[in-house]
C-alpha positions as CSV (number, residue, x, y, z in Angstrom):
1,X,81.2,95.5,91.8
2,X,83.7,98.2,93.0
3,X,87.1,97.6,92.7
4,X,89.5,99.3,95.4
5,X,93.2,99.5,95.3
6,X,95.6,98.8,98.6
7,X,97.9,101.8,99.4
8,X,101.0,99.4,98.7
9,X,99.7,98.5,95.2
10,X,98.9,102.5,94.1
11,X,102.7,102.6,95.1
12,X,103.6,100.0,92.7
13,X,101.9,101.1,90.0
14,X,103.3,104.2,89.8
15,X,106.5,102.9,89.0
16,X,105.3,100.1,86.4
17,X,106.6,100.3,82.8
18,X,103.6,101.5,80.2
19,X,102.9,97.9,78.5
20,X,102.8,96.2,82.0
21,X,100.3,98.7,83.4
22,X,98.4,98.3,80.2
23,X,98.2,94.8,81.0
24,X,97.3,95.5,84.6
25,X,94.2,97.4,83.5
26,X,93.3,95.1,81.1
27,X,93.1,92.4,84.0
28,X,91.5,94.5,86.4
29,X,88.8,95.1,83.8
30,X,87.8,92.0,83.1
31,X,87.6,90.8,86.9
32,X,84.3,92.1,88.2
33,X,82.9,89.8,85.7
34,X,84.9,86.6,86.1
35,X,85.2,86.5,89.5
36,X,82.4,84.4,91.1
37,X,81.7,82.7,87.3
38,X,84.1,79.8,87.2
39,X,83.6,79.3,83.6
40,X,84.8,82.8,83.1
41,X,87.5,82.5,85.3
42,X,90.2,81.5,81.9
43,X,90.8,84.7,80.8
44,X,92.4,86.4,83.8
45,X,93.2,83.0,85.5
46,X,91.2,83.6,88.7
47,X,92.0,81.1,91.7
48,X,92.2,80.9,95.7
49,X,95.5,80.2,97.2
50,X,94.7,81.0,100.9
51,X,92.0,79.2,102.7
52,X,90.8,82.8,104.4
53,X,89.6,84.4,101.3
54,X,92.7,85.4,99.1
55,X,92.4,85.0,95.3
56,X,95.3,86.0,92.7
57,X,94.5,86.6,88.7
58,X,97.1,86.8,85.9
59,X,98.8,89.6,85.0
60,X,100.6,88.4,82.0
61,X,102.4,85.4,82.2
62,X,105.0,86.5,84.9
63,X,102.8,88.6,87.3
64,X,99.5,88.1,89.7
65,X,97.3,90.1,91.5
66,X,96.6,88.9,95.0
67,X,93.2,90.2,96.1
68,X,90.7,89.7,98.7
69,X,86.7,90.2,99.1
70,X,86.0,91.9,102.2
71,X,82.3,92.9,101.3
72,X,79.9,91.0,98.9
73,X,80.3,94.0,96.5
74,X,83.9,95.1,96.7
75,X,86.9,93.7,95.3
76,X,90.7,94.4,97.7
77,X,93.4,94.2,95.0
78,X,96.6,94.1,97.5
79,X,99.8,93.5,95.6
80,X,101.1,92.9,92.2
81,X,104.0,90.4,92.0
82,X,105.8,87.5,90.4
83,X,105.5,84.1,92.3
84,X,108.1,84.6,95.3
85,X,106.3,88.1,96.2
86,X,102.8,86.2,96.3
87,X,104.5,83.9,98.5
88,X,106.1,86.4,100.6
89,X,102.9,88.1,100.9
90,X,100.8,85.2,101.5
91,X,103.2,84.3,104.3
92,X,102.7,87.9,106.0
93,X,99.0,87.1,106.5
């Protein structure tokens, strides 16, 4: 499964601190083979918080990554962001 990265997330991670974008490639790495196998889901924390098709995963225990699936073999990582920029996000959609 490819995983592709939204313009305003390449953005963000450029300006992440070293141990949080450690922690962001750990998650990422793990994702292609969680997502889809709900008993796998634990590590990253995998789960759907918009009825159209938008999933988040821990990041830590502060930050999520919202994502979306916009082909059966690619994986839309959008933001990276506490709990009121998910929201803020999810309320842009």
């Amino acid at each position: 499964m490819k995983i592709a990265l939204a313009r305003r997330l390449q953005k963000q991670l450029q300006r992440l601190p070293p141990p949080l974008l450690e922690d962001f490639l750990g998650a990422v790495d793990q994702l292609p083979d969680s997502f889809g196998r709900p008993h796998t889901h634990l590590g990253v924390g995998i789960r759907k918080i918009h009825p159209g098709g938008v999933y988040e995963f821990r990041v830590g225990k502060r930050y999520r990554v919202v994502f979306t699936q916009p082909q059966p073999d690619l994986l839309m990582l959008h933001i990276l962001g506490d709990h009121d920029e998910v929201q803020r996000f999810l309320n842009s959609l």
